[in-house]
PDB file as gemmi writes it, atoms N, CA and C in Angstrom:
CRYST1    1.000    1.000    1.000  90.00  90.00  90.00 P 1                      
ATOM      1  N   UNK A   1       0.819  -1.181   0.000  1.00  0.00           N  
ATOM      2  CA  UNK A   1       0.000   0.000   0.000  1.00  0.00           C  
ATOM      3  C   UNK A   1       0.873   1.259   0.000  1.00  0.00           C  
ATOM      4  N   UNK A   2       1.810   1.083   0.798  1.00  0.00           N  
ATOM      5  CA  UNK A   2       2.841   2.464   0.678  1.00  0.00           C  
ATOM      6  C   UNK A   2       3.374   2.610  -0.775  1.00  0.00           C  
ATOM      7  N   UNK A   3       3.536   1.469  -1.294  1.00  0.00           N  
ATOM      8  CA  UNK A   3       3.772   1.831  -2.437  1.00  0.00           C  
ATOM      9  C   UNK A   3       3.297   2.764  -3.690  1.00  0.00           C  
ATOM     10  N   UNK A   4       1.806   2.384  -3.502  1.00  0.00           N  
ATOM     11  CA  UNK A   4       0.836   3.140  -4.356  1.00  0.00           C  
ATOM     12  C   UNK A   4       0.895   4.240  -3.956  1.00  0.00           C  
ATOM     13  N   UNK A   5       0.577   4.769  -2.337  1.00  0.00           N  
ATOM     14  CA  UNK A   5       0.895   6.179  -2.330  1.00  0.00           C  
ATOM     15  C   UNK A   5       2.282   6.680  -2.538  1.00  0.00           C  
ATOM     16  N   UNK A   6       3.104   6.178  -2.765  1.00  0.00           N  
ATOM     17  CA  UNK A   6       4.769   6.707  -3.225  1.00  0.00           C  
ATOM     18  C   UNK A   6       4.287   7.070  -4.830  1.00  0.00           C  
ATOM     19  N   UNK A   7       3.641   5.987  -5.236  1.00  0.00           N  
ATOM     20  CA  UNK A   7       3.891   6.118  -6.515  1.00  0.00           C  
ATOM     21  C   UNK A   7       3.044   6.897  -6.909  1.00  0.00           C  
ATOM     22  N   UNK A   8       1.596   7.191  -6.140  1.00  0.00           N  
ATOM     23  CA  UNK A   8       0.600   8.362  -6.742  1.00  0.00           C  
ATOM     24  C   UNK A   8       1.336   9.656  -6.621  1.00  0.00           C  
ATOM     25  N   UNK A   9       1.995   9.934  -5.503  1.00  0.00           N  
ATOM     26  CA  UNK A   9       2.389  11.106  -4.763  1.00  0.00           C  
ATOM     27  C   UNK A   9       3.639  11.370  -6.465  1.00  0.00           C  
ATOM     28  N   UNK A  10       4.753  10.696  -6.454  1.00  0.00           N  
ATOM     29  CA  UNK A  10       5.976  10.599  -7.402  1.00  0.00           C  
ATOM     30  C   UNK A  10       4.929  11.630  -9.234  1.00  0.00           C  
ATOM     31  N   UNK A  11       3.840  10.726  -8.941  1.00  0.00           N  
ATOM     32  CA  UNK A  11       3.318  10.929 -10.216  1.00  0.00           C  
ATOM     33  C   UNK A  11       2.627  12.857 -10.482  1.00  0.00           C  
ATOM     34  N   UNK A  12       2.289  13.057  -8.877  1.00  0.00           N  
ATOM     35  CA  UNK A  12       1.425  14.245  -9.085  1.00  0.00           C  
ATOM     36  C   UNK A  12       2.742  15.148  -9.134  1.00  0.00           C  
ATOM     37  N   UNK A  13       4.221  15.005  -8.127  1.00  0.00           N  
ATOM     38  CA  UNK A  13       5.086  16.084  -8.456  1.00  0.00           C  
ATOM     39  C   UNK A  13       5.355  15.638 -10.116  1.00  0.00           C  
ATOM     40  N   UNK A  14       5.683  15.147 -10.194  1.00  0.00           N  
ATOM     41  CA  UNK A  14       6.043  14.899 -12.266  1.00  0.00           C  
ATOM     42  C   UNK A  14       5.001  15.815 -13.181  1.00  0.00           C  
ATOM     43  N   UNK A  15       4.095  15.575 -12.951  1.00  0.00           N  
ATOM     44  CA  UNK A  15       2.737  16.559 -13.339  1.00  0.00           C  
ATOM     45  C   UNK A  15       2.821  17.742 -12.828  1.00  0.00           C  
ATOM     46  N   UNK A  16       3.065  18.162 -11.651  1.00  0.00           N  
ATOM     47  CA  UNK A  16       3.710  19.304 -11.431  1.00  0.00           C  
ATOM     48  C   UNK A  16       4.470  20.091 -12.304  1.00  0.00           C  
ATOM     49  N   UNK A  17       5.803  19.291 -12.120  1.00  0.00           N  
ATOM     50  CA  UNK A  17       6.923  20.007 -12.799  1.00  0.00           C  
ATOM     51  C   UNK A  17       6.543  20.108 -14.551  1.00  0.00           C  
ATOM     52  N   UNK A  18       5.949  19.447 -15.224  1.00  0.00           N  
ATOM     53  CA  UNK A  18       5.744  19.443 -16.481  1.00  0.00           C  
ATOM     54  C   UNK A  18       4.818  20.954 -16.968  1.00  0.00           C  
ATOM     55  N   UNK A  19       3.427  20.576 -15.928  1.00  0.00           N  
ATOM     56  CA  UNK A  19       2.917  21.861 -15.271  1.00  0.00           C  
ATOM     57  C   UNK A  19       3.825  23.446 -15.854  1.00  0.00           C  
ATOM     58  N   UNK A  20       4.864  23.332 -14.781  1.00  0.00           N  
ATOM     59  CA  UNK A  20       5.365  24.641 -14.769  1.00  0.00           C  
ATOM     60  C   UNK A  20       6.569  24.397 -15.667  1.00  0.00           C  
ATOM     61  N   UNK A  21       6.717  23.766 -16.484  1.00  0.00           N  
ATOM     62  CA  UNK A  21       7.835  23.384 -17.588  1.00  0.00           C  
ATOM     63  C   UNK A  21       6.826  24.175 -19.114  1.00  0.00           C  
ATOM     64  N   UNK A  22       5.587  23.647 -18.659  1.00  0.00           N  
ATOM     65  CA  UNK A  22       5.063  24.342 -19.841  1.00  0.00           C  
ATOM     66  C   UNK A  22       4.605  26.052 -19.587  1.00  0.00           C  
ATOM     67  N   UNK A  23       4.348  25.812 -18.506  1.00  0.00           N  
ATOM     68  CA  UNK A  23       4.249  27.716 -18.188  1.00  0.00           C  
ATOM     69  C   UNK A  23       5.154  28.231 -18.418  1.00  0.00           C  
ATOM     70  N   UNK A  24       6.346  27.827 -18.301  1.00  0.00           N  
ATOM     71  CA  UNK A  24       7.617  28.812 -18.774  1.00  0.00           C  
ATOM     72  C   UNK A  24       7.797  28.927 -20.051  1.00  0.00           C  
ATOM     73  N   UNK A  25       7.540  27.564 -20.707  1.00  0.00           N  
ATOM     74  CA  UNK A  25       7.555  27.501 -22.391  1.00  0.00           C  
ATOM     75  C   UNK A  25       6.811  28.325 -23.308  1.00  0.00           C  
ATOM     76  N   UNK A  26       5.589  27.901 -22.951  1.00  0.00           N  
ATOM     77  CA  UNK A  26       4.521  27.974 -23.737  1.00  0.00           C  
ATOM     78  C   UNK A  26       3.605  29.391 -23.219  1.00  0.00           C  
ATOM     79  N   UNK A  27       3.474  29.691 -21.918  1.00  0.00           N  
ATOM     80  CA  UNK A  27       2.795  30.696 -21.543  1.00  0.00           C  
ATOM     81  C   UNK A  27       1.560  30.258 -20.671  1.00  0.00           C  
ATOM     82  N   UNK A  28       0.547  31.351 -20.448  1.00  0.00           N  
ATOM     83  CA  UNK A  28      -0.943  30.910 -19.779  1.00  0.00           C  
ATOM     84  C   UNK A  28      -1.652  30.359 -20.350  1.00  0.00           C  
ATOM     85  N   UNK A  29      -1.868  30.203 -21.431  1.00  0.00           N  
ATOM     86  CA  UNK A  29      -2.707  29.678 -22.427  1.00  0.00           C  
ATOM     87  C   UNK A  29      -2.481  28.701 -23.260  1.00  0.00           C  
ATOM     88  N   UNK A  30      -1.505  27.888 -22.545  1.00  0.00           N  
ATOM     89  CA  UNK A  30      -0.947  26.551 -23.625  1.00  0.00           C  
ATOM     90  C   UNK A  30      -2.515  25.567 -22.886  1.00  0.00           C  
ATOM     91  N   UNK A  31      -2.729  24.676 -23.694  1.00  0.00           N  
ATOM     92  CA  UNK A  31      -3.459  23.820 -23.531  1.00  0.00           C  
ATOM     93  C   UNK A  31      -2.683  21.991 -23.206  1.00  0.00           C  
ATOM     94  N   UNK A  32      -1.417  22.252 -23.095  1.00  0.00           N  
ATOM     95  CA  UNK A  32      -0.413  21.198 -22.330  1.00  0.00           C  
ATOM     96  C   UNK A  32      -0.205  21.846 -20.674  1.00  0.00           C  
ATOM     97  N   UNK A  33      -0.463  22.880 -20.784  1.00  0.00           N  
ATOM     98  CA  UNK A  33      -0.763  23.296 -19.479  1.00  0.00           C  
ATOM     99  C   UNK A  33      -1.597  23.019 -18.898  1.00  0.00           C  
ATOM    100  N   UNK A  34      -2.745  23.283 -19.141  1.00  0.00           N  
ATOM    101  CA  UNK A  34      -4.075  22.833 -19.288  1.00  0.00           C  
ATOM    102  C   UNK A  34      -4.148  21.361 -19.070  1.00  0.00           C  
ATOM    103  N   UNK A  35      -3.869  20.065 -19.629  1.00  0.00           N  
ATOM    104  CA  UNK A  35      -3.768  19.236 -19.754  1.00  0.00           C  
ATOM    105  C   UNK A  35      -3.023  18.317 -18.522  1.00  0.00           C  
ATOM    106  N   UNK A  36      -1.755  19.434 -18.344  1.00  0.00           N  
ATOM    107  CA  UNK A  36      -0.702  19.033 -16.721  1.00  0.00           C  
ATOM    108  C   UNK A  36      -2.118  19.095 -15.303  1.00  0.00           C  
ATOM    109  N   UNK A  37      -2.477  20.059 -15.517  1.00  0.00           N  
ATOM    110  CA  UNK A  37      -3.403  20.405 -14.410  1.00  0.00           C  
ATOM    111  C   UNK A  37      -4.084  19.621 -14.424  1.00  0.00           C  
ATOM    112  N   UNK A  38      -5.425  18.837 -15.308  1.00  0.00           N  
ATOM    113  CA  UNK A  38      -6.199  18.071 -15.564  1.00  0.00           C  
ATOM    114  C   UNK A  38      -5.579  16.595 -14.974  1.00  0.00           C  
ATOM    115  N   UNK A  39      -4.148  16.412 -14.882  1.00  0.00           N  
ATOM    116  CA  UNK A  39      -3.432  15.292 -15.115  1.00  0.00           C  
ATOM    117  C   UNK A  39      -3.840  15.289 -13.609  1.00  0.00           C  
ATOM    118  N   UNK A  40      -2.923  16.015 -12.569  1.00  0.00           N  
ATOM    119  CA  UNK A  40      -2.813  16.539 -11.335  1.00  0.00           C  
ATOM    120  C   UNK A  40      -3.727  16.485 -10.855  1.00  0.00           C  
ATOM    121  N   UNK A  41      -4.770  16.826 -10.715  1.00  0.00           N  
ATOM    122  CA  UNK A  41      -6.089  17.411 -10.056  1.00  0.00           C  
ATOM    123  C   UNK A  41      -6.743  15.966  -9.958  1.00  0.00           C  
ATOM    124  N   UNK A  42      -6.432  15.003 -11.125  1.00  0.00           N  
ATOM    125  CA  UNK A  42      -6.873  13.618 -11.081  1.00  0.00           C  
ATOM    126  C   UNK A  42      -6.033  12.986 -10.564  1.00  0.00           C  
ATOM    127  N   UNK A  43      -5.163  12.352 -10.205  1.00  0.00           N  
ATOM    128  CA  UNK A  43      -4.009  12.145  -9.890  1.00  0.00           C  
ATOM    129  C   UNK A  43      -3.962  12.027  -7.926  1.00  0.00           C  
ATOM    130  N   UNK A  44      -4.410  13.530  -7.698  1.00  0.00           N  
ATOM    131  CA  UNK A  44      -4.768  13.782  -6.251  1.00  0.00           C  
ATOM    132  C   UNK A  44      -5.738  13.325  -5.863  1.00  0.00           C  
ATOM    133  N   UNK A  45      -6.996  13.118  -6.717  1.00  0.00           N  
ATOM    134  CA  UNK A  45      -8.196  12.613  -6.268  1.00  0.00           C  
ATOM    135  C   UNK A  45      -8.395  11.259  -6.523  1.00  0.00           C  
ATOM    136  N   UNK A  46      -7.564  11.004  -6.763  1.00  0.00           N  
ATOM    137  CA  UNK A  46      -7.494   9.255  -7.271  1.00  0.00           C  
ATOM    138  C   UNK A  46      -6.584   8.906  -5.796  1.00  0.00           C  
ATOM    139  N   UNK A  47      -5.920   9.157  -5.448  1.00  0.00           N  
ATOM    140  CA  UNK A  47      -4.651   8.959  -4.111  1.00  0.00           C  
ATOM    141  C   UNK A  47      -5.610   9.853  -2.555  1.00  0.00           C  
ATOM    142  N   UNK A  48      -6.745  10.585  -2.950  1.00  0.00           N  
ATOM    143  CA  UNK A  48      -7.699  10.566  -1.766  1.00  0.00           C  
ATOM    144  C   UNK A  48      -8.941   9.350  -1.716  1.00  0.00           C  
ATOM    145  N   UNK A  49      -9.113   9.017  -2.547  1.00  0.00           N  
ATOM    146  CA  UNK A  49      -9.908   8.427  -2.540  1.00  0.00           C  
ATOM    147  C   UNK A  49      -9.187   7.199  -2.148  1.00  0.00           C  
ATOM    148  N   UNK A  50      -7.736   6.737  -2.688  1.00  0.00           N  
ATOM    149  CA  UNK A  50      -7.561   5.559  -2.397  1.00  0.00           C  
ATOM    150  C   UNK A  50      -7.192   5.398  -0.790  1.00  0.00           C  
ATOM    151  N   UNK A  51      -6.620   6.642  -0.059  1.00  0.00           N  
ATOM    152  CA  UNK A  51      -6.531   6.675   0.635  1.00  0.00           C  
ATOM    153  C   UNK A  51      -7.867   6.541   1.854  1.00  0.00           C  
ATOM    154  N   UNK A  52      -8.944   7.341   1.500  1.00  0.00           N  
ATOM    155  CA  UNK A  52     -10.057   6.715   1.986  1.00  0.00           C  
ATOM    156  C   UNK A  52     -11.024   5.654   2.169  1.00  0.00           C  
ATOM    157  N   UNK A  53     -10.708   4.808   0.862  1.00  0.00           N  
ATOM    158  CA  UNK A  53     -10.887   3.296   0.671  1.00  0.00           C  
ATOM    159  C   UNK A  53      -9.685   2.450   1.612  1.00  0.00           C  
ATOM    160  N   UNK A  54      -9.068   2.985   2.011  1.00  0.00           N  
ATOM    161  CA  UNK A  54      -7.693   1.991   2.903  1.00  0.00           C  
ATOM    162  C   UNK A  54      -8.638   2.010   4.205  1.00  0.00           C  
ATOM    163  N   UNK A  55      -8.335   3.104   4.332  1.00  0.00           N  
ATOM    164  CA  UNK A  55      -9.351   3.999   5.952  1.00  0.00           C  
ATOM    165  C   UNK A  55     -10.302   2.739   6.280  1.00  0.00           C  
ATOM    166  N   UNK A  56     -11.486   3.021   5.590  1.00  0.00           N  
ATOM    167  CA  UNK A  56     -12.410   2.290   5.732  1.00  0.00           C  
ATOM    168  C   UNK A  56     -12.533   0.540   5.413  1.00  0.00           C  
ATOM    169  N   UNK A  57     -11.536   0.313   4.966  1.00  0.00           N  
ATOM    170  CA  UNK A  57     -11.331  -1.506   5.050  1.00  0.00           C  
ATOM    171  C   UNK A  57     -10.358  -2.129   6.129  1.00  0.00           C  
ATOM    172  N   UNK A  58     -10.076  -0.935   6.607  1.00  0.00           N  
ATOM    173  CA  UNK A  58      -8.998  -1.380   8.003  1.00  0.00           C  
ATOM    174  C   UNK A  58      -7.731  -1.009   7.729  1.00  0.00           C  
ATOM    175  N   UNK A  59      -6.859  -1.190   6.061  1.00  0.00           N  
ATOM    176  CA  UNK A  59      -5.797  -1.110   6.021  1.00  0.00           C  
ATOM    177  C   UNK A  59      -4.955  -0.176   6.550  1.00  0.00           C  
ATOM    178  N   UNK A  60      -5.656   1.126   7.054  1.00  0.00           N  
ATOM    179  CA  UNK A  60      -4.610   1.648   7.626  1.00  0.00           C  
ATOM    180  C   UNK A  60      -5.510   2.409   8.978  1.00  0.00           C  
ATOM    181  N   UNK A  61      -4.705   2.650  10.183  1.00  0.00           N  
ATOM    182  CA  UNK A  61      -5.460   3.164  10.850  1.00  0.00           C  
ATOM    183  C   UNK A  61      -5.364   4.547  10.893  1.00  0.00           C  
ATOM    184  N   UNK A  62      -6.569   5.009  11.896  1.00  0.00           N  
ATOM    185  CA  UNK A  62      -6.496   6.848  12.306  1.00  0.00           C  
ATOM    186  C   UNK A  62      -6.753   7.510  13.432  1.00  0.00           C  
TER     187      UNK A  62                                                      
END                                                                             
């Protein structure tokens, strides 16, 4: 299980940095920008949720 959150967490900074790789490139209005965010925003809510599915089956306590 730690793994998945290493690896969700690994995935949202990568999306991050691409994120602001294209803001510097491309500007406010790139749509790979656009696209980083979309990545991210899912990314986080996929790693709350999984995290709340752990919660509630026991796997982890609180």
């Amino acid at each position: 299980m730690k793994l998945v959150v290493i690896v969700l967490l690994l995935a949202i900074i990568a999306s991050l940095g691409s994120g602001l790789y294209y803001l510097a490139k491309d500007g406010q209005n790139s749509p790979r920008l656009l696209n980083a965010l979309k990545v991210r925003v899912a990314l986080s809510a996929v790693l709350v949720l999984f995290l709340v599915a752990s919660y509630l089956m026991g796997w982890i306590g609180g």
